[in-house]
VMD Tcl script that builds the backbone (N, CA, C; Angstrom):
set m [mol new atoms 414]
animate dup $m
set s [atomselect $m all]
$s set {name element resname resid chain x y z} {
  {N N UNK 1 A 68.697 -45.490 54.021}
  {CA C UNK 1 A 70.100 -45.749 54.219}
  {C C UNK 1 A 70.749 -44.522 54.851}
  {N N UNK 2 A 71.633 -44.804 55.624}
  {CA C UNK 2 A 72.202 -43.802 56.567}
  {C C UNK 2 A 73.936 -43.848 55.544}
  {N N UNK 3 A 74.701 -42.614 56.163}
  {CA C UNK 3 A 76.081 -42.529 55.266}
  {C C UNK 3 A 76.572 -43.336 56.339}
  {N N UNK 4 A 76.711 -43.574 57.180}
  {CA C UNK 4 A 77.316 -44.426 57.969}
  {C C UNK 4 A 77.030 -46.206 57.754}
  {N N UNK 5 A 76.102 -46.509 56.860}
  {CA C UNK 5 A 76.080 -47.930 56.591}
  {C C UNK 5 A 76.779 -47.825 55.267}
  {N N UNK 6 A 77.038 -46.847 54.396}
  {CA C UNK 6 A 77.365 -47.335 53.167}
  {C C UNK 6 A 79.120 -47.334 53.877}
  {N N UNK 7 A 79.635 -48.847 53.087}
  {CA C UNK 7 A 80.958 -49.165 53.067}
  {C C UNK 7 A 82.318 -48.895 51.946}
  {N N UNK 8 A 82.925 -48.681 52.097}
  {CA C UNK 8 A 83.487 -48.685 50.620}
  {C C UNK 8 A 83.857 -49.453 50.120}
  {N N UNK 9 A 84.183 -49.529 48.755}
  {CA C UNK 9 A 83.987 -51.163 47.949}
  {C C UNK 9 A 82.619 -51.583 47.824}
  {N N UNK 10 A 81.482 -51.361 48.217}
  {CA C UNK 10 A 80.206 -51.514 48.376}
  {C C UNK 10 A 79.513 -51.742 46.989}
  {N N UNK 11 A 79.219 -53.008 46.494}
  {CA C UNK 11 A 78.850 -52.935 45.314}
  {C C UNK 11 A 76.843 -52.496 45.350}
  {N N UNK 12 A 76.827 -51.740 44.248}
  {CA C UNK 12 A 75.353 -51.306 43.909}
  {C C UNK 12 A 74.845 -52.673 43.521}
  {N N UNK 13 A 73.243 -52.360 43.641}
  {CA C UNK 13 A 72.316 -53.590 42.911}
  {C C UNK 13 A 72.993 -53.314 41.082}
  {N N UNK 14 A 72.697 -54.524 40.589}
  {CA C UNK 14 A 73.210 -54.683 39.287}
  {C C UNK 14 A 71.857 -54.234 38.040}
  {N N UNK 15 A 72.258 -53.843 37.446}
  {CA C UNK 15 A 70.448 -53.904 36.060}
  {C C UNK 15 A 71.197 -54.333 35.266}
  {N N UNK 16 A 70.192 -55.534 34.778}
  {CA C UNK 16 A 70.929 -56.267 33.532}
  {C C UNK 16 A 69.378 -56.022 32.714}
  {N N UNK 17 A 69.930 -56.080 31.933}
  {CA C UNK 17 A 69.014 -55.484 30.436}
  {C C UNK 17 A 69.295 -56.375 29.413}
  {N N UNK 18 A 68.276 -56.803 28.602}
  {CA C UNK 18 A 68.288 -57.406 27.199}
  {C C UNK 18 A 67.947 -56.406 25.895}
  {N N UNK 19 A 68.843 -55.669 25.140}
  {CA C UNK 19 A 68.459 -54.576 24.342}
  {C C UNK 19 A 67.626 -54.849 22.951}
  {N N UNK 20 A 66.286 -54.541 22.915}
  {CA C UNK 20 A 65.738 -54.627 22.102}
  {C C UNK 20 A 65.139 -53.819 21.139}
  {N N UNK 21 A 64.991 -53.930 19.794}
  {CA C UNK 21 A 64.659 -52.757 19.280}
  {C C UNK 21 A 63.367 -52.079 19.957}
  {N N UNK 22 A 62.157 -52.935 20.304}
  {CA C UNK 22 A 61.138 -52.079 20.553}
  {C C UNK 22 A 61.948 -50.917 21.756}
  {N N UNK 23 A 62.564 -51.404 22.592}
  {CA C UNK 23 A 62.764 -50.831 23.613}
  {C C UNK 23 A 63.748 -49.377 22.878}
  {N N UNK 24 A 64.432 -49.590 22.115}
  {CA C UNK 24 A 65.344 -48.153 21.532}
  {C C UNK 24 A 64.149 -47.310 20.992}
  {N N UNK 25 A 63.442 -47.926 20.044}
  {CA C UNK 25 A 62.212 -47.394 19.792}
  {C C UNK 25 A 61.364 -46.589 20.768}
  {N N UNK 26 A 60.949 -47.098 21.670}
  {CA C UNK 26 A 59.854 -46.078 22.901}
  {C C UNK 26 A 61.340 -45.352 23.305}
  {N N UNK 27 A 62.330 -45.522 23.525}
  {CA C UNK 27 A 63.186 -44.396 24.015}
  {C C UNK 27 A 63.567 -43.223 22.936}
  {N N UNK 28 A 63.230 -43.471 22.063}
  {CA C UNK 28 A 63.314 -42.713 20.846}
  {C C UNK 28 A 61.925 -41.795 21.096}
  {N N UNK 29 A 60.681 -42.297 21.150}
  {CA C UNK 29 A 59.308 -41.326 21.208}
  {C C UNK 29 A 59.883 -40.664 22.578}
  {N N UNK 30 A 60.076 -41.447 23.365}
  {CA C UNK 30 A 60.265 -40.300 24.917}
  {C C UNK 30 A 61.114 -39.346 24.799}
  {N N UNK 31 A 62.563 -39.121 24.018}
  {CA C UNK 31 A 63.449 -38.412 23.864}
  {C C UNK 31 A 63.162 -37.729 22.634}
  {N N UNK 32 A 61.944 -37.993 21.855}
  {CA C UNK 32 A 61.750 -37.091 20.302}
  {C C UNK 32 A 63.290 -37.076 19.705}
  {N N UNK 33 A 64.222 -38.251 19.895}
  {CA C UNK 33 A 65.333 -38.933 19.316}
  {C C UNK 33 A 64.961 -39.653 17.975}
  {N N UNK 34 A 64.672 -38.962 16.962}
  {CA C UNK 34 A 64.213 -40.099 15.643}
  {C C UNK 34 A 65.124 -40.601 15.089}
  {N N UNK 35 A 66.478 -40.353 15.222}
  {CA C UNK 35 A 67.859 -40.385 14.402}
  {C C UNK 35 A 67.348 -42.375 14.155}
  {N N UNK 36 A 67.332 -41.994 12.287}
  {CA C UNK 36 A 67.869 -43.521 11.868}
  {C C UNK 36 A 68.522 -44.443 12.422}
  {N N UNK 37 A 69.653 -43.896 12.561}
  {CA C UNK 37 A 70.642 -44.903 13.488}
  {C C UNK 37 A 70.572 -45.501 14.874}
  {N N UNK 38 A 69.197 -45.048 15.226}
  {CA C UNK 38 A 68.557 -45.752 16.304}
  {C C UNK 38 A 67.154 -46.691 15.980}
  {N N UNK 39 A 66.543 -46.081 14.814}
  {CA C UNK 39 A 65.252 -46.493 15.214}
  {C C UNK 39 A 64.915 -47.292 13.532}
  {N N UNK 40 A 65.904 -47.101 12.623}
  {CA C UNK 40 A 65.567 -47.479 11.312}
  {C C UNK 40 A 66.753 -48.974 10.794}
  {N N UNK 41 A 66.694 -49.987 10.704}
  {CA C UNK 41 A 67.767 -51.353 11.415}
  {C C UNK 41 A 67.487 -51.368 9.520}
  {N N UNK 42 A 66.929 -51.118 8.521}
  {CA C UNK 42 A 67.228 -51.057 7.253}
  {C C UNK 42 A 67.937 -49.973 6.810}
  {N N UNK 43 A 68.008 -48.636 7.330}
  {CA C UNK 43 A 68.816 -47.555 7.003}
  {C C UNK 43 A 69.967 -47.713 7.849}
  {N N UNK 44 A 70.318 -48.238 8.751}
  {CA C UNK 44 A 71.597 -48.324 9.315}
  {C C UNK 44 A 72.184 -49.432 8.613}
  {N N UNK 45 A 71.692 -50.541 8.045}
  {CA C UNK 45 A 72.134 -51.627 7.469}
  {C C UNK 45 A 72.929 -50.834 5.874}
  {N N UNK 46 A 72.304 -49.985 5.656}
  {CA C UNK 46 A 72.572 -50.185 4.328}
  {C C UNK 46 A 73.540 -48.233 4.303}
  {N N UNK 47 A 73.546 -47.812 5.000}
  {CA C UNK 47 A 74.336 -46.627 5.408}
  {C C UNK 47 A 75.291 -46.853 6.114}
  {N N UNK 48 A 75.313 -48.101 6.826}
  {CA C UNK 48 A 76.780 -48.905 7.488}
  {C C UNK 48 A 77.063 -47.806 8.262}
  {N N UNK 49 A 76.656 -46.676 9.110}
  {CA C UNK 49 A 77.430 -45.655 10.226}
  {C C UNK 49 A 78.248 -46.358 10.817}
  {N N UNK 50 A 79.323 -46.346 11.349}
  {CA C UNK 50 A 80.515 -46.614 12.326}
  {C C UNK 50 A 80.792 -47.789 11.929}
  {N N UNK 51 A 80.462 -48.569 11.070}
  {CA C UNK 51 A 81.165 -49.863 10.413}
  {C C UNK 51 A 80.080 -51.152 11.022}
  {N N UNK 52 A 79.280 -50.679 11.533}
  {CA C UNK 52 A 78.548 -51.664 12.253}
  {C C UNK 52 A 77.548 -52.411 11.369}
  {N N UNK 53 A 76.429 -51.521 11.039}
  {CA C UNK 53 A 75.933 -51.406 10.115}
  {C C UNK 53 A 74.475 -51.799 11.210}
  {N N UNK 54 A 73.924 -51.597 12.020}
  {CA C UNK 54 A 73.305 -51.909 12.813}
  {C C UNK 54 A 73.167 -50.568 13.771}
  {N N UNK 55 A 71.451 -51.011 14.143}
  {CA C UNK 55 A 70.726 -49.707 14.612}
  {C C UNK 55 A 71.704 -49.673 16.033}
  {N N UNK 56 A 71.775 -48.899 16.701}
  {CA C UNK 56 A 72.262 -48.503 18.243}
  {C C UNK 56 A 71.336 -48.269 19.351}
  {N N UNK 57 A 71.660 -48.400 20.692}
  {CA C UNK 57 A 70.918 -47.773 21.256}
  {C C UNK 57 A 71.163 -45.909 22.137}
  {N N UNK 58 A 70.516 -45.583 21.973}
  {CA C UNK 58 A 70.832 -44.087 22.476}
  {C C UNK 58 A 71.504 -43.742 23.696}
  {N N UNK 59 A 72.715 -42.744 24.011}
  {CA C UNK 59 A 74.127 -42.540 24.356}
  {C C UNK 59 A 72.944 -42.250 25.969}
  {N N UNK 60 A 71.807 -41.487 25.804}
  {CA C UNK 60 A 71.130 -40.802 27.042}
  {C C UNK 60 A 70.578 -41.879 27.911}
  {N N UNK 61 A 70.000 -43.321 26.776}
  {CA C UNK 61 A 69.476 -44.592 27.479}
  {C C UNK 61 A 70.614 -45.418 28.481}
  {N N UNK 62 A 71.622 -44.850 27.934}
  {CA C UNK 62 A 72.724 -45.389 28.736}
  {C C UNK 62 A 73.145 -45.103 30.213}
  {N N UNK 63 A 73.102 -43.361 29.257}
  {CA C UNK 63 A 73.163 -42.796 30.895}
  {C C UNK 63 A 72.111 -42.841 32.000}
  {N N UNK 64 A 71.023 -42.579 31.519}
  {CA C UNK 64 A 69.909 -43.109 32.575}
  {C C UNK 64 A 69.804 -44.301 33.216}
  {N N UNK 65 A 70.215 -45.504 32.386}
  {CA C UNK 65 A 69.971 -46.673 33.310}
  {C C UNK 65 A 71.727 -46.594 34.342}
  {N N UNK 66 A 72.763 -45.514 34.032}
  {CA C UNK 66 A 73.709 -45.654 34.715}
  {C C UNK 66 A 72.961 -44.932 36.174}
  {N N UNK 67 A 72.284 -44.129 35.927}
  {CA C UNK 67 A 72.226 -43.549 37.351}
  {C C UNK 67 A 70.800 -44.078 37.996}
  {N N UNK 68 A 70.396 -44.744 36.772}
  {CA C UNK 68 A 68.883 -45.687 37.155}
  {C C UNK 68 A 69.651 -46.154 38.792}
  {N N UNK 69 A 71.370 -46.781 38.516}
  {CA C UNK 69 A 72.015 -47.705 39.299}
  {C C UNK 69 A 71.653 -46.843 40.515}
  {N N UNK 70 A 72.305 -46.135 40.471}
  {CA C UNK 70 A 72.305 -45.114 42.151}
  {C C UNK 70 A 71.281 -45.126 42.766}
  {N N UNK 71 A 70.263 -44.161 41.955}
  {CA C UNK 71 A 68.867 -43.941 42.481}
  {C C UNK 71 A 68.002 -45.152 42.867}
  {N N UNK 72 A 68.330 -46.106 42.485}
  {CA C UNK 72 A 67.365 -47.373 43.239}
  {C C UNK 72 A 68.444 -48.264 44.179}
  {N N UNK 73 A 69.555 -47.536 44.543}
  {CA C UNK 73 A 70.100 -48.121 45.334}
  {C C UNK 73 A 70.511 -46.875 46.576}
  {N N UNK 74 A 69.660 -45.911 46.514}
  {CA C UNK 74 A 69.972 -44.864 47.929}
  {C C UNK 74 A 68.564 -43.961 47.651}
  {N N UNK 75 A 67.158 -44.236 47.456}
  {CA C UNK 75 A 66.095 -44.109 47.385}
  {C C UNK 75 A 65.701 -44.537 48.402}
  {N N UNK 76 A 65.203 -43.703 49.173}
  {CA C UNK 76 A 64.559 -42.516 49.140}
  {C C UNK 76 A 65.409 -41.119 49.828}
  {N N UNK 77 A 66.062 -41.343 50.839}
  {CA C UNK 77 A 67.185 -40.483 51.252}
  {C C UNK 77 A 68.211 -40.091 50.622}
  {N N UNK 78 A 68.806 -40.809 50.153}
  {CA C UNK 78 A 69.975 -39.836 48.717}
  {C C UNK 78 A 69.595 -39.516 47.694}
  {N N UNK 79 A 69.895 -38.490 47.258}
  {CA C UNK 79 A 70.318 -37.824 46.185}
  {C C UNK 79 A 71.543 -37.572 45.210}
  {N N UNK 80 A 70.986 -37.703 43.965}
  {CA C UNK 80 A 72.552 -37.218 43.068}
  {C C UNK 80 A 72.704 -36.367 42.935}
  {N N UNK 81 A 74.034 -35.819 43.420}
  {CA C UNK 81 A 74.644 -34.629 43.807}
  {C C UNK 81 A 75.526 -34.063 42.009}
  {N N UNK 82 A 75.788 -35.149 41.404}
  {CA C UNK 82 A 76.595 -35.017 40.507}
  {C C UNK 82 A 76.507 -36.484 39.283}
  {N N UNK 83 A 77.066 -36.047 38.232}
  {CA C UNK 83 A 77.138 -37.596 37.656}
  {C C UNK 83 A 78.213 -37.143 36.006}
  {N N UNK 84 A 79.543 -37.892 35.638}
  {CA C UNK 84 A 80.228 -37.743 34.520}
  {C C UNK 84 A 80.274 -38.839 34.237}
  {N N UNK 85 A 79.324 -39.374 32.476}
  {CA C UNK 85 A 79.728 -40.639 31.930}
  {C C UNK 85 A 79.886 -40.519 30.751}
  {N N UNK 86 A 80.775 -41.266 30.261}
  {CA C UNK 86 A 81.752 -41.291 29.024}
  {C C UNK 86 A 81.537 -42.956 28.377}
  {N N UNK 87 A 80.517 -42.554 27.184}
  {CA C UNK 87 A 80.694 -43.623 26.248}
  {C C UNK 87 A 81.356 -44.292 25.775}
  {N N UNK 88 A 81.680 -45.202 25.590}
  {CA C UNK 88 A 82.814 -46.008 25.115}
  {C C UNK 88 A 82.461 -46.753 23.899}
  {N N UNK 89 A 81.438 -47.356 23.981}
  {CA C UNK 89 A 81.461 -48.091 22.892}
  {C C UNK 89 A 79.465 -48.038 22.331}
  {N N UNK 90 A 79.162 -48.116 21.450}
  {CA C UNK 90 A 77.602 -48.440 21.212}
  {C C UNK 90 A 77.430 -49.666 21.827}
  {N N UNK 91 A 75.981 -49.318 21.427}
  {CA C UNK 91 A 74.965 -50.853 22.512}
  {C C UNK 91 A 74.312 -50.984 21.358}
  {N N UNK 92 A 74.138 -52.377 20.840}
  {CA C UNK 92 A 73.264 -52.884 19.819}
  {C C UNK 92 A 72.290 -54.042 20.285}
  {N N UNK 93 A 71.219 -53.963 19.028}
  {CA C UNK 93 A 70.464 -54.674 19.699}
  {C C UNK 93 A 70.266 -56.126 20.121}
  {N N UNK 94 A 69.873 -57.110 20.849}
  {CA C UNK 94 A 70.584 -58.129 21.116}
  {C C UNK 94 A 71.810 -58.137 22.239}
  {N N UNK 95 A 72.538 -56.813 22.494}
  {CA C UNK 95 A 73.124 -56.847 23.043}
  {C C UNK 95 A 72.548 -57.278 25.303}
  {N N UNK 96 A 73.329 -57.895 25.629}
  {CA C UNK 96 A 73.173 -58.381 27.352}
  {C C UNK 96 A 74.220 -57.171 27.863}
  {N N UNK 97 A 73.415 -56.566 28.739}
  {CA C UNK 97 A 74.068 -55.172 29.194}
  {C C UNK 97 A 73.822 -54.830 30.925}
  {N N UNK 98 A 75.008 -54.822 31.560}
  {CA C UNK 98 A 75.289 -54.817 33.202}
  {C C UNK 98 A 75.460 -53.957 33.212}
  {N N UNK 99 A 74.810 -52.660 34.255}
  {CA C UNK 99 A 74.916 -51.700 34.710}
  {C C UNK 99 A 75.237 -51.879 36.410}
  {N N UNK 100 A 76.267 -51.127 36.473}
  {CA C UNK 100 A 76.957 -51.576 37.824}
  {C C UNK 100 A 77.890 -50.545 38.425}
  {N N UNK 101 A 77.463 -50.407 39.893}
  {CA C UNK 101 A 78.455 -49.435 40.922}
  {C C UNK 101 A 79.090 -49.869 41.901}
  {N N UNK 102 A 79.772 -48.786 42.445}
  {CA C UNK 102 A 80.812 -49.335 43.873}
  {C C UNK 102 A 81.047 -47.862 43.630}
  {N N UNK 103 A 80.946 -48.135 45.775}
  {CA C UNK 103 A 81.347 -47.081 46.317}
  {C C UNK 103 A 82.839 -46.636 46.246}
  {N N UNK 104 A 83.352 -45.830 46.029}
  {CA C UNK 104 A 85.248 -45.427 46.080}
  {C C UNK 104 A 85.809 -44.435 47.255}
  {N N UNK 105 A 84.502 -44.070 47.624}
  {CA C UNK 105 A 85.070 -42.989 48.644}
  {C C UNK 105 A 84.096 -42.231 49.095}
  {N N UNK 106 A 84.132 -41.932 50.602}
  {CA C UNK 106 A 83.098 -41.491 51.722}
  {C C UNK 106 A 83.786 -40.108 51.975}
  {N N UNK 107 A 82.990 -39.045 52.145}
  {CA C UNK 107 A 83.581 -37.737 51.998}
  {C C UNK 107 A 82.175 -37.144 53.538}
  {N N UNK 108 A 82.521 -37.441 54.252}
  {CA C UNK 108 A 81.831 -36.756 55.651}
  {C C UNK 108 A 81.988 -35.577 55.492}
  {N N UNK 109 A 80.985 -34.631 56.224}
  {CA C UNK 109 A 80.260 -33.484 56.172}
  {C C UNK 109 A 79.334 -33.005 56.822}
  {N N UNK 110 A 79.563 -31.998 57.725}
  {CA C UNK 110 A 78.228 -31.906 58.947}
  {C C UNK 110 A 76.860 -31.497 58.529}
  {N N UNK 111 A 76.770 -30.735 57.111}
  {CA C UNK 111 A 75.810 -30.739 56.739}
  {C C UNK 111 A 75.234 -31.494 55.904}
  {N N UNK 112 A 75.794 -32.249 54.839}
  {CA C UNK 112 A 75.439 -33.536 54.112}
  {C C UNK 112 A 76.568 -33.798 53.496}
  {N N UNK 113 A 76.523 -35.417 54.053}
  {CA C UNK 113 A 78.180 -36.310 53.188}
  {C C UNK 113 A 77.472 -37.180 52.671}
  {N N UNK 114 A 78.762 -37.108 51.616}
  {CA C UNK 114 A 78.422 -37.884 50.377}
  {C C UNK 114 A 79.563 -38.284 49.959}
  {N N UNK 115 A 79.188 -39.805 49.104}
  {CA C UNK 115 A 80.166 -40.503 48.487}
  {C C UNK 115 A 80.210 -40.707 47.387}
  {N N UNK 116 A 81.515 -40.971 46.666}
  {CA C UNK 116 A 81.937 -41.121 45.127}
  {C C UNK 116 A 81.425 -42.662 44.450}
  {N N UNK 117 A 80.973 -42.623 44.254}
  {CA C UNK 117 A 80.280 -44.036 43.340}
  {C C UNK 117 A 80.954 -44.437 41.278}
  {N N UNK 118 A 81.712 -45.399 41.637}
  {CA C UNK 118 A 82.523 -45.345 40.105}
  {C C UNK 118 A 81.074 -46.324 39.448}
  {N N UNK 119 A 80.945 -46.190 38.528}
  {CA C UNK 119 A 79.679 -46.521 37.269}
  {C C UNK 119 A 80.421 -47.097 36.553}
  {N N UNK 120 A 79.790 -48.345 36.055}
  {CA C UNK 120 A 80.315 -48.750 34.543}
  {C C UNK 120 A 79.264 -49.807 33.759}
  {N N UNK 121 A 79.061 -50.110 32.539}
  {CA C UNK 121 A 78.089 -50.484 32.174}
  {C C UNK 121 A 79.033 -52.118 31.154}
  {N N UNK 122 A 78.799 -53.000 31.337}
  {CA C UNK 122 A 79.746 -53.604 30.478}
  {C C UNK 122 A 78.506 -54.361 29.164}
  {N N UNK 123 A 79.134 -55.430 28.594}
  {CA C UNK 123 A 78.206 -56.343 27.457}
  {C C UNK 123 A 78.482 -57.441 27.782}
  {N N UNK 124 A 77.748 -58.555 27.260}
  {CA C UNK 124 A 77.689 -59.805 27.230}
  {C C UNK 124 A 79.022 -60.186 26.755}
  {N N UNK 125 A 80.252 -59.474 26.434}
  {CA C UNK 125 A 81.425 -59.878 26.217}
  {C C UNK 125 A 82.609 -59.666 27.343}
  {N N UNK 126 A 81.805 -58.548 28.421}
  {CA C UNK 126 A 82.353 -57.872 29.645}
  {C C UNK 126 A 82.970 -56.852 29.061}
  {N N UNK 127 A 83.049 -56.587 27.604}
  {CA C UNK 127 A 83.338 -55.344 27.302}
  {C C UNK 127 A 82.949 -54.043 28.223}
  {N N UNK 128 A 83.531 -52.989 28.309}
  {CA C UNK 128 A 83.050 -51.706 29.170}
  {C C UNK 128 A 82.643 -50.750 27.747}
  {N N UNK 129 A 81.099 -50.519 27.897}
  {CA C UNK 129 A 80.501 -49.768 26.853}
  {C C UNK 129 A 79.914 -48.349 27.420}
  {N N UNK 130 A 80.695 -48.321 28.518}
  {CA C UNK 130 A 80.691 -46.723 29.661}
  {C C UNK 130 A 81.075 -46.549 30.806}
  {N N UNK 131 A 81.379 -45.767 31.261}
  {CA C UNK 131 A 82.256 -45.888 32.403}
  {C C UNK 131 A 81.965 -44.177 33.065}
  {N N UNK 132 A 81.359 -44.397 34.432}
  {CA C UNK 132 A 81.608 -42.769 35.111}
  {C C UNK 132 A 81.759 -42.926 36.766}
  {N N UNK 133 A 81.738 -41.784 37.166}
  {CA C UNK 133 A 81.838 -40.939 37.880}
  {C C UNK 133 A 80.754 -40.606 39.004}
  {N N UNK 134 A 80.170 -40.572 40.036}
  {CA C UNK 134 A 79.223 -39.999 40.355}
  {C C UNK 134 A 79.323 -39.661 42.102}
  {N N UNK 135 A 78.667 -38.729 42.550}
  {CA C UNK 135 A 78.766 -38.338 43.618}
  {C C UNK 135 A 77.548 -37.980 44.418}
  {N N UNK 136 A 77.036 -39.144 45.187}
  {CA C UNK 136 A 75.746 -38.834 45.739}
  {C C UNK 136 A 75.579 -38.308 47.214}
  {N N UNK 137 A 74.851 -37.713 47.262}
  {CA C UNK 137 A 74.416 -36.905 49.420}
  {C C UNK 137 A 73.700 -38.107 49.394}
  {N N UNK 138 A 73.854 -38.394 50.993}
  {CA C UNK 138 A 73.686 -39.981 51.706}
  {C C UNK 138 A 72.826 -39.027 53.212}
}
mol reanalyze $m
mol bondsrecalc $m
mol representation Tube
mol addrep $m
């Protein structure tokens, strides 16, 4: 992809995800993340954290599949230059989860331009369970 094809308003490919415990689980061994409240669905039940009472999935799994968005949508020539995302809400399991971008703004540059890409991740309710920022060289 060249900076001259990306448009603004330009929506990214979408990742939709079905959250499952095995899956918080292996993200838990990859991140040496053991915290209960991810990986133990009888100790979160009965310790009730945040009123939920239900395991979560991890704040970093989030962010990765947010910029998962970018990187498989300006691979192999762009790069992330930058990236700010802000949790909003937990992801539980069972939860249907859209990870999704658009371009906001093209910033030309004779040595490498790059554009602002807004992130947001919603739920099967369209709730927004994150929301960022990001700025990739094109």
């Amino acid at each position: 992809m060249r900076f001259e094809e990306v448009e603004l308003d330009q929506q990214l490919p979408t990742i939709e995800v079905e959250v499952t415990q095995e899956m918080i689980t292996r993200f838990a061994c990859a991140s040496l993340d053991f915290n209960p409240i991810h990986i133990d669905p009888v100790w979160a039940k009965r310790v009730n954290l945040l009123g939920y009472g239900k395991t979560i999935a991890h704040g970093q799994w989030t962010i990765d599949k947010l910029t998962q968005v970018i990187t498989n949508w300006c691979y192999p020539h762009g790069r992330l230059k930058s990236v700010d995302i802000k949790l909003i809400k937990p992801i539980f399991v069972g939860d249907r989860i859209k990870f999704k971008g658009k371009v906001v703004a093209k910033h030309p540059r004779k040595d490498r331009s790059f554009c602002d890409v807004e992130l947001w991740a919603e739920n099967q309710n369209r709730e927004k369970v994150a929301v960022g920022i990001a700025e990739v060289f094109i």
